[in-house]
C-alpha positions in Angstrom: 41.4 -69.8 -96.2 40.4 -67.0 -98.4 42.3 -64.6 -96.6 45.3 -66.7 -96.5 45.2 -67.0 -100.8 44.3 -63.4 -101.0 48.0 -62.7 -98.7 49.5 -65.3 -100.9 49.1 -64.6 -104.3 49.5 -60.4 -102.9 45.4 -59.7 -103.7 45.5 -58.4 -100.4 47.3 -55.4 -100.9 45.7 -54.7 -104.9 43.1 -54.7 -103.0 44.1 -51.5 -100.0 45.6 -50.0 -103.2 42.5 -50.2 -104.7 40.7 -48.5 -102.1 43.4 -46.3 -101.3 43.1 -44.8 -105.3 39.7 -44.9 -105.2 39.5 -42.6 -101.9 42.3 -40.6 -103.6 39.6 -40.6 -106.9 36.7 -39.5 -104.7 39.0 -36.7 -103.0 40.3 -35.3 -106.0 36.7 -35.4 -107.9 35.2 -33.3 -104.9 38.2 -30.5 -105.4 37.7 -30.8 -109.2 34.0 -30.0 -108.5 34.6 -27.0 -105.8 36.7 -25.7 -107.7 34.2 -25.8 -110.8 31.7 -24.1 -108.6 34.1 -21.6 -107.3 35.2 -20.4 -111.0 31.5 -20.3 -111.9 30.9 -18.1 -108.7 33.8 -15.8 -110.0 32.5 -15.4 -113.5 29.1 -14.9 -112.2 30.7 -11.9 -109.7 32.7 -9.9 -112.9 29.2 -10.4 -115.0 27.0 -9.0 -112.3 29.9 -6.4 -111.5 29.8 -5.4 -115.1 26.2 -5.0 -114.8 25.0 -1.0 -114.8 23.7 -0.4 -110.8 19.8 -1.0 -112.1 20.7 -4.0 -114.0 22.4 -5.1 -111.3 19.6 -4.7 -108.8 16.9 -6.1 -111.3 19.3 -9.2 -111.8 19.5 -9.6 -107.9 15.8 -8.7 -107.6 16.2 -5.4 -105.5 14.2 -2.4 -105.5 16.3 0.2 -107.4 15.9 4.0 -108.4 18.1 6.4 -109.6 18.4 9.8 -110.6 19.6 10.3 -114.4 19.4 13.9 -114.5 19.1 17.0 -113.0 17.4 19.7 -115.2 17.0 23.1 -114.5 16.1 26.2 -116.2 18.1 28.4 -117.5 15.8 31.5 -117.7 14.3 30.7 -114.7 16.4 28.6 -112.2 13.4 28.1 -109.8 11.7 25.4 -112.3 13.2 21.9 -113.4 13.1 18.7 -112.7 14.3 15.7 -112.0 14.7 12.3 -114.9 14.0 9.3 -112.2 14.7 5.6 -113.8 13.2 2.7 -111.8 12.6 -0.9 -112.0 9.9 -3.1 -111.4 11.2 -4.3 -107.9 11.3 -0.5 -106.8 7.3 0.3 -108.0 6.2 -3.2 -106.5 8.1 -1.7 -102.7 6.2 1.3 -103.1 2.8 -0.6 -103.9 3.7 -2.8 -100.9 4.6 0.8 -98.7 0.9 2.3 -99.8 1.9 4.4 -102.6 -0.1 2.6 -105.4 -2.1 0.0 -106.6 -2.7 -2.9 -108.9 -3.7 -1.3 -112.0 -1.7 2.0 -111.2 0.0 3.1 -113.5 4.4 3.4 -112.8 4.7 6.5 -113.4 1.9 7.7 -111.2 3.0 5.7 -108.3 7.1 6.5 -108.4 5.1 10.3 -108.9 3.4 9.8 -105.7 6.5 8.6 -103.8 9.0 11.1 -105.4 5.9 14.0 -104.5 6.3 12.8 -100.7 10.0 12.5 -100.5 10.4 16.0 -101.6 7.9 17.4 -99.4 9.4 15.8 -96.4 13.0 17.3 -97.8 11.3 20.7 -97.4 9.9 20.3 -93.8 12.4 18.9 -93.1 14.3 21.8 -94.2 11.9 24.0 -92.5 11.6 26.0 -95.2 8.9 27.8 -93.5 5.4 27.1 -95.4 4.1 25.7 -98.7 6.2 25.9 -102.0 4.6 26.6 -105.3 6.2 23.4 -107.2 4.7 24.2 -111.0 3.2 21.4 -112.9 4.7 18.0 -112.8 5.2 16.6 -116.7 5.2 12.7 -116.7 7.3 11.4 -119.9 7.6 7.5 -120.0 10.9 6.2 -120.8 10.9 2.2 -121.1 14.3 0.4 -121.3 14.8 -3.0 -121.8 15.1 -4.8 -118.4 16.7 -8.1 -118.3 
């Protein structure tokens, strides 16, 4: 009987059409949403690829070190050094690889890595024998990380 009223007075079909919009409703919201998401994933992309290569890796939580600069004297071209810049990712790899401790300070344990890396450069190199390095000057340069 209820179905027969419902056919009569047409409630039958308001009521497909109902469920048809409403699907339709559901549909659209869930493209409305991805698409949302997928605009926030772009903006997020250009931010981070805006981001300077250490800001970037801090951001994404990566170890990151970089050279700055290359110095080298002029008088003397056998003596310079190197500017490093690291972040905090980088120093907690190389406490995790050996090269430092808890209460270490950064500088000393990037030293201790960067004092290896060039020694293995030379045997590798086979330079032939030990290579008077001159004194290593430790300068702390703190930036703001994000």
């Amino acid at each position: 009987m209820k179905r027969f009223v419902e056919k009569l007075f047409g409630i039958d079909k308001l009521k497909a059409e109902t469920a048809a919009a409403v699907q339709l409703a559901e549909e659209s919201t869930k493209i409305a949403k991805d698409a949302v998401a997928a605009a926030e994933r772009a903006k997020e992309a250009e931010e981070t690829a805006k981001l300077s290569p250490k800001d970037r890796a801090t951001k994404l939580k990566e170890p990151w070190v970089g050279v700055l600069n290359t110095h080298v004297n002029k008088e003397n071209v056998r003596n310079g050094f190197f500017e490093l810049d690291w972040n905090e990712q980088f120093v907690l790899k190389l406490k995790q690889e050996g090269y430092g401790f808890d209460g270490d300070k950064d500088e000393e344990i990037v030293d201790r890595w960067f004092r290896e890396l060039c020694a293995n450069v030379v045997v590798d190199g086979d330079f032939g024998g030990a290579v008077n390095t001159g004194v290593i000057d430790i300068n702390s340069v703190r930036k703001n990380n994000l």
